[in-house]
C-alpha positions in Angstrom: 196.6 90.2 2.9 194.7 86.9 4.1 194.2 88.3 7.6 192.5 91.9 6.9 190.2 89.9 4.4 189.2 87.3 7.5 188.5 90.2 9.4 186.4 91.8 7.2 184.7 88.7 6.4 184.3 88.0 11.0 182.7 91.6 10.9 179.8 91.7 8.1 179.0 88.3 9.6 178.4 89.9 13.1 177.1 92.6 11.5 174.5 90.5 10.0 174.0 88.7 13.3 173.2 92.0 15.4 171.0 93.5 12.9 169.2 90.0 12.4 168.9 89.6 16.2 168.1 93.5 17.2 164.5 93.5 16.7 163.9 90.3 19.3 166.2 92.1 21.5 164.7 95.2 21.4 161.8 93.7 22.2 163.1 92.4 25.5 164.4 95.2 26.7 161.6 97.5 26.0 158.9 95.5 26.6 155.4 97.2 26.8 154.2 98.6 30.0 151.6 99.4 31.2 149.0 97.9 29.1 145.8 98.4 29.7 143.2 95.5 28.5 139.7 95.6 27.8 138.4 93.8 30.6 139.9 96.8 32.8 143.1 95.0 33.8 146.6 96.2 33.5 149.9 94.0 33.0 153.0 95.3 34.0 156.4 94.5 32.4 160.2 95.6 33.5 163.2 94.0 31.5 166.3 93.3 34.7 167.7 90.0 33.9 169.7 90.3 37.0 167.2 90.8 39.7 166.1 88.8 42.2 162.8 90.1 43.4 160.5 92.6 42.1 157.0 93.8 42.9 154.9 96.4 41.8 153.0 98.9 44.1 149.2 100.3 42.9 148.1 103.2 44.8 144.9 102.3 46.5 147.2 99.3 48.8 147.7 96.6 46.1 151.1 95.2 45.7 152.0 92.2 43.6 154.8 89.9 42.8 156.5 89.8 39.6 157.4 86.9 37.6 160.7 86.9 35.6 160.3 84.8 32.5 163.6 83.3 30.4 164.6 86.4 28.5 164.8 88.2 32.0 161.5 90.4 31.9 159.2 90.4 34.6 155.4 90.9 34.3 152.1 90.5 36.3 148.9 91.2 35.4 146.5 92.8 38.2 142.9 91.5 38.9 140.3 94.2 37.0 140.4 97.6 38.6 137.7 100.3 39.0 138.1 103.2 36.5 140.8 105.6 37.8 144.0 107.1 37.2 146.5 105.1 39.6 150.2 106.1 40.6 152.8 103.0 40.5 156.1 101.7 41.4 158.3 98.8 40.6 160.3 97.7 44.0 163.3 95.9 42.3 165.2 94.3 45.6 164.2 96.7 47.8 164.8 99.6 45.7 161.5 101.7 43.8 162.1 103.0 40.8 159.4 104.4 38.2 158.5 102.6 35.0 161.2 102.9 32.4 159.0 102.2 29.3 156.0 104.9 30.9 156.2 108.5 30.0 153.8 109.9 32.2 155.8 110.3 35.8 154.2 111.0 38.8 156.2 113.9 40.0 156.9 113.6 43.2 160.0 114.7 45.9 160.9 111.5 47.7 159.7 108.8 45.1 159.7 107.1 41.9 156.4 106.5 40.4 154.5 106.6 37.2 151.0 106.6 36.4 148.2 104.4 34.3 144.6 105.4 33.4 141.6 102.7 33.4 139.2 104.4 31.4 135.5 104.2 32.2 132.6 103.3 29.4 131.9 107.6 30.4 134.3 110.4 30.6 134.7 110.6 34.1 134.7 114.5 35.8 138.7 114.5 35.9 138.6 113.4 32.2 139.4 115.8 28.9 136.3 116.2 27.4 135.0 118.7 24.7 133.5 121.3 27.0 135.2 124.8 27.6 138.2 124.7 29.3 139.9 126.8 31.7 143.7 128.1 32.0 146.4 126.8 34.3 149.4 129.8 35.0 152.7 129.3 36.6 154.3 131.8 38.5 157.7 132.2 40.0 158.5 135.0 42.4 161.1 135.6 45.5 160.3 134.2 48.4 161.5 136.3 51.2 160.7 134.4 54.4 161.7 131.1 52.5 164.8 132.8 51.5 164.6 131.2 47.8 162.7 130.7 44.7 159.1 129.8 44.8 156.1 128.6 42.4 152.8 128.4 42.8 149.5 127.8 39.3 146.3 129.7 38.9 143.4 128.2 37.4 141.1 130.5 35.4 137.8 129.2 35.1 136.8 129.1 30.7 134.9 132.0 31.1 137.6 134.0 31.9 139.4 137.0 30.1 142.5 139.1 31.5 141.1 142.6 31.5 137.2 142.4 31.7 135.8 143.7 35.1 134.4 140.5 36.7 135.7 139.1 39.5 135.6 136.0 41.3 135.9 134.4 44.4 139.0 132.3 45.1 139.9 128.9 46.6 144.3 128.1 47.9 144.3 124.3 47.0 147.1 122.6 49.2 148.9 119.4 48.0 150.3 116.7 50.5 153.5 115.6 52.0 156.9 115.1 49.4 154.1 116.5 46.4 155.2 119.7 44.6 153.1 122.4 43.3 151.9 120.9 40.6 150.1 118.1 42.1 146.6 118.7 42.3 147.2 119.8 38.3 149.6 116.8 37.1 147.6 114.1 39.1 144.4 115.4 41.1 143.2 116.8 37.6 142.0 119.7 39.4 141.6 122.1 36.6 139.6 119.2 34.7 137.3 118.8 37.7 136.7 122.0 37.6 135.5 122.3 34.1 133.3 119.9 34.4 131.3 121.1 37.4 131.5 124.4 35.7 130.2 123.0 32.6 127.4 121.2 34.3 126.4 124.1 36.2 127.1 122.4 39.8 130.1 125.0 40.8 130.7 128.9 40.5 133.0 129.8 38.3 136.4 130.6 40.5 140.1 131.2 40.6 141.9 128.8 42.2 145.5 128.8 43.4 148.1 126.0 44.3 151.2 127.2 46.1 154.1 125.2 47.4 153.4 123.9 50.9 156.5 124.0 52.4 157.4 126.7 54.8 160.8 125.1 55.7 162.7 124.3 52.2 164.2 121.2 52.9 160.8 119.4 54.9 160.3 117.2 52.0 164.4 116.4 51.1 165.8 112.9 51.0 166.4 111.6 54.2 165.1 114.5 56.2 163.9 113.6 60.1 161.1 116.9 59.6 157.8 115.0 59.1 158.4 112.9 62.6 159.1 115.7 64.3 156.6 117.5 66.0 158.6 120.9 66.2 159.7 121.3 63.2 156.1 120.1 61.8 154.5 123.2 63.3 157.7 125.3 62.1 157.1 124.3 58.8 152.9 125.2 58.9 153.7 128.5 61.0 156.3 129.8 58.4 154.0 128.1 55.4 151.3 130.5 57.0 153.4 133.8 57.2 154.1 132.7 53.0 150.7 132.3 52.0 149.2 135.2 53.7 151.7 138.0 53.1 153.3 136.6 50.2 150.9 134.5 47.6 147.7 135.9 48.7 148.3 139.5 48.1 150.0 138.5 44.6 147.3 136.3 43.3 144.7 139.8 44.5 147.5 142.2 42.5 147.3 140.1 39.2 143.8 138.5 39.3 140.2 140.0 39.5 139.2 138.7 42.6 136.6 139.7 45.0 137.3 141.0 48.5 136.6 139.4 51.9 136.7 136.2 53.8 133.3 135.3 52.2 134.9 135.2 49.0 138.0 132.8 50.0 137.9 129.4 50.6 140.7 127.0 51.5 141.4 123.2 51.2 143.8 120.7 50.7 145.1 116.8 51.2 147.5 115.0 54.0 149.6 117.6 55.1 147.7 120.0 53.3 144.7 119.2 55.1 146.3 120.0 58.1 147.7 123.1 56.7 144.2 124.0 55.9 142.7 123.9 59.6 145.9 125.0 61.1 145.4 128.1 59.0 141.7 128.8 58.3 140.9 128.2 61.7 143.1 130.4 63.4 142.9 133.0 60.3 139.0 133.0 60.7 139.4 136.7 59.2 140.6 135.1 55.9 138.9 132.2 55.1 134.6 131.3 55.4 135.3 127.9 53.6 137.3 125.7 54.5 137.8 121.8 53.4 140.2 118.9 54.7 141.1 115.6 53.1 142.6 113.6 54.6 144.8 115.8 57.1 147.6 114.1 58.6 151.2 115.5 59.8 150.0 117.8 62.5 146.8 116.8 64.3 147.6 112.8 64.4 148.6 111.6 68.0 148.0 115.3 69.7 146.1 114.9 73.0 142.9 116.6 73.4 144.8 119.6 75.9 147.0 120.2 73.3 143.6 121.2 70.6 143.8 124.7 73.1 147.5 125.4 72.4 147.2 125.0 68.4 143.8 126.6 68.4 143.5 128.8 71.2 140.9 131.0 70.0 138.5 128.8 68.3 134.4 129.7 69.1 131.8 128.8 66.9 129.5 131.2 67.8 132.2 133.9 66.7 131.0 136.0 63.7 134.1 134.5 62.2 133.0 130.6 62.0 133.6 129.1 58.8 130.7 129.0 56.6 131.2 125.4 55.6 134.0 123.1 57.9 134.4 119.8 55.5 136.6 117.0 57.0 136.7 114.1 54.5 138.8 110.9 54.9 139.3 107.5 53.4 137.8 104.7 56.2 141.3 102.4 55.4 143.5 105.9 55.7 146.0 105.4 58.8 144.9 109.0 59.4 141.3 108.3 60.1 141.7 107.7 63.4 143.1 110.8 63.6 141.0 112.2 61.9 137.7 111.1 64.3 139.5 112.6 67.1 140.0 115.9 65.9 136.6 116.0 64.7 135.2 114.6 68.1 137.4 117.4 70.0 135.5 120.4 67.3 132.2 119.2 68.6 132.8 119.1 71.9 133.0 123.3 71.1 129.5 123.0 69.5 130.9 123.1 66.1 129.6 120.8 63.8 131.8 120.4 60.2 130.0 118.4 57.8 132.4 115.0 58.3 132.8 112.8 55.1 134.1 109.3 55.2 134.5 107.3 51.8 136.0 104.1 51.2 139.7 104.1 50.4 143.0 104.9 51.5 145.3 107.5 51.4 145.4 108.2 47.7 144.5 110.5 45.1 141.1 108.0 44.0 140.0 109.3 47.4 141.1 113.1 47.0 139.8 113.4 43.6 136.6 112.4 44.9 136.6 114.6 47.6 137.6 118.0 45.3 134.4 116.4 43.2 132.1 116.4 46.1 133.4 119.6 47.6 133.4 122.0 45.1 130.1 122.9 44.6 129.2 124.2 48.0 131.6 126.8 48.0 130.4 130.4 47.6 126.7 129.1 47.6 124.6 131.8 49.1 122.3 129.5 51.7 126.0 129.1 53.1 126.3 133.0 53.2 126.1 134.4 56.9 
C-alpha cells in the first residue's frame, strides 16, 4: 500500500510544480509580438529555443537580426518607422514563416507573412474612420477558359443601393505577382481609400472590381518556373485577358448598375498587374479610356525596344481610342524602375505622353497605396473627357 501512496504523493507535487511554473512558461512561449511603442517603433519577439539564426524582414527593404536571450526567445526592436501598415516575416535558418503570436496574416500564395500598423497622430486615408462606408461583395462563378473555380470582390461606393437607377462608372483593380483576390482589400485598403476620397469629395463615386489575375492556374504555385519565363508570362496575360473581358466584365455589367462605354471604364493595377493593365488597356483601347500602372513588372522588364511592336502592334496616340489618362507610377528603389523608364521612353517616342509618377520607395504596398491615393481622383473627371 506504501507504493500507490508515494505515487500519489510524486504526482500532486508535480502537479503543484507545473501549475506553479505555467504562467512563466507561458510567457515564454507566447511572448508578445508585434508591439508597437509610442515613439513609433516596433519590437519583434519569436519563442525557438533551438534555432540558430533568425531575422526579421519589413516590407519597405529593412531586415534585422534577432537576438535570442536565455529562455530561448528572440527579439529586436526596429529604429522608428513612418506611419504605415507594413507586411513581415521571421527567416528562422533560412526558412520564413509568419508571426505565430500575430493574427492578422498577410495572405499571400508563395509566402509567410503577417502584418503591423504604426498609427499616425491623424487617421490616415486607408484608415477606418467614422465617415460612410462602402460594401465589399465576393463572388464565385465557373471559369470556363480557366477550367476551374474563380473569385473576384465588388466595391460599392456608400451611396449605393441594389435596385435604384443610378449607375456608375467602373474601375478592374489588379493585384500583383503570388497575391490573391483579395489583396488590394486585405492589405491595399482599397475600399477604405476609397471612402475617404469619396467622403472628401476628391473622387466619383464608383464600382470597382478585383478579379484573380491569373490566366494560367498554377502561375503563382510553389516552385513553379512561370514568372521567369517569358512564354508562359504572356500565356498567362493573353488567357487573363480572354477571362476578364468575356468572363468578369460582362458579369460585374449583368449584376451591377454600371454605365456603358470605354469612357466609363478605367483600369489599373500593381507588379504584374501593372503589366496586365497596359498589356490589356492598350491593346483593348475599345474598353478602357483610363488606364493606371504601378509598378508593372513581369512582362515589359528586359524586352528590347523591337519587341514594344510585337506586344503592341497597334498602338497610335492620335487614334480616337487613346486613353484619356496613361498613369505609370513607380517606386525610385523598385528593381522595376528601370524597366519601367524604358517602357515609358519607348511610349513617347510614339508621341504619347502618360503622366509618369516616381515616388520614393520600393516595391511594396507603402508605395501602391500611395499610388491608388493619388490616382483616384482623376478618373472619370470630365476635362479628361474626349
Amino acid at each position: 500500500m506504501k507504493r500507490p501512496i508515494v505515487s500519489l504523493i510524486l504526482l500532486l507535487t508535480w502537479s503543484i510544480v507545473i501549475l506553479v511554473s505555467l504562467p512563466c512558461f507561458a510567457v515564454t512561449m507566447f511572448p508578445v509580438s508585434p508591439e508597437t511603442h509610442s515613439d513609433r517603433t516596433i519590437t519583434f519577439r519569436l519563442f525557438m529555443p533551438f534555432a540558430h539564426k533568425i531575422d526579421v524582414s519589413i516590407d519597405s527593404g529593412i531586415s534585422l537580426p534577432m537576438i535570442k536571450s536565455d529562455d530561448g526567445v528572440w527579439s529586436v526592436t526596429t529604429r522608428p518607422l513612418v506611419p504605415d501598415i507594413y507586411g513581415y516575416s521571421f527567416i528562422v535558418d533560412g526558412t520564413t514563416i509568419a508571426d505565430p503570436m500575430n493574427t492578422r496574416y498577410k495572405s499571400n500564395m508563395l509566402t509567410s507573412a503577417s502584418m503591423v500598423e504604426v498609427p499616425a497622430n491623424t487617421p490616415q486615408p486607408w484608415d477606418q474612420t467614422p465617415i460612410p462606408h462602402g460594401d465589399v461583395h465576393h463572388h464565385f462563378y465557373a471559369s470556363t477558359e480557366a477550367n476551374e473555380q474563380r473569385d473576384y470582390y465588388v466595391y460599392t461606393p456608400p451611396e449605393f443601393h441594389a435596385g435604384a437607377a443610378k449607375r456608375y462608372p467602373v474601375l478592374f483593380l489588379l493585384h500583383g505577382f503570388s497575391d490573391r483576390a483579395n489583396a488590394w482589400v486585405e492589405i491595399g485598403r482599397a475600399n477604405f481609400i476609397l471612402d475617404t476620397l469619396i467622403a472628401h469629395g476628391k473622387a466619383k463615386p464608383m464600382i470597382v472590381v478585383m478579379p484573380l489575375g491569373y490566366g494560367v492556374s498554377n502561375y503563382a504555385a510553389h516552385g513553379s518556373p512561370n514568372f521567369g519565363s517569358a512564354i508562359l508570362t504572356q500565356q498567362n496575360f493573353d488567357i487573363f485577358q480572354i477571362i476578364l473581358l468575356t468572363e468578369v466584365l460582362p458579369q460585374v455589367e449583368k449584376n451591377y448598375p454600371i454605365l456603358a462605354g470605354r469612357k466609363n471604364r478605367a483600369i489599373a493595377g500593381l507588379s504584374m498587374g501593372g503589366s496586365e493593365t497596359l498589356d490589356t488597356a492598350l491593346n483593348h483601347r475599345d474598353k478602357f479610356a483610363w488606364v493606371g500602372s504601378f509598378s508593372m513588372g513581369g512582362l515589359f522588364n528586359g524586352v528590347a525596344k523591337d519587341d514594344y511592336l510585337r506586344i503592341f502592334p497597334s498602338l497610335n496616340h492620335k487614334s480616337d481610342s487613346a486613353p484619356l489618362l496613361l498613369w505609370i507610377a513607380c517606386g525610385t528603389e523598385d528593381a522595376f524602375f528601370p524597366g519601367n523608364q524604358k517602357f515609358i521612353a519607348w511610349l513617347q517616342t510614339l508621341g504619347m505622353n502618360p503622366i509618369v509618377v516616381q515616388t520614393p520607395g520600393g516595391h511594396d504596398w507603402s508605395v501602391w497605396r500611395r499610388n491608388l491615393l493619388n490616382f483616384l481622383p482623376l478618373l472619370f473627371q470630365e476635362g479628361h473627357a474626349g
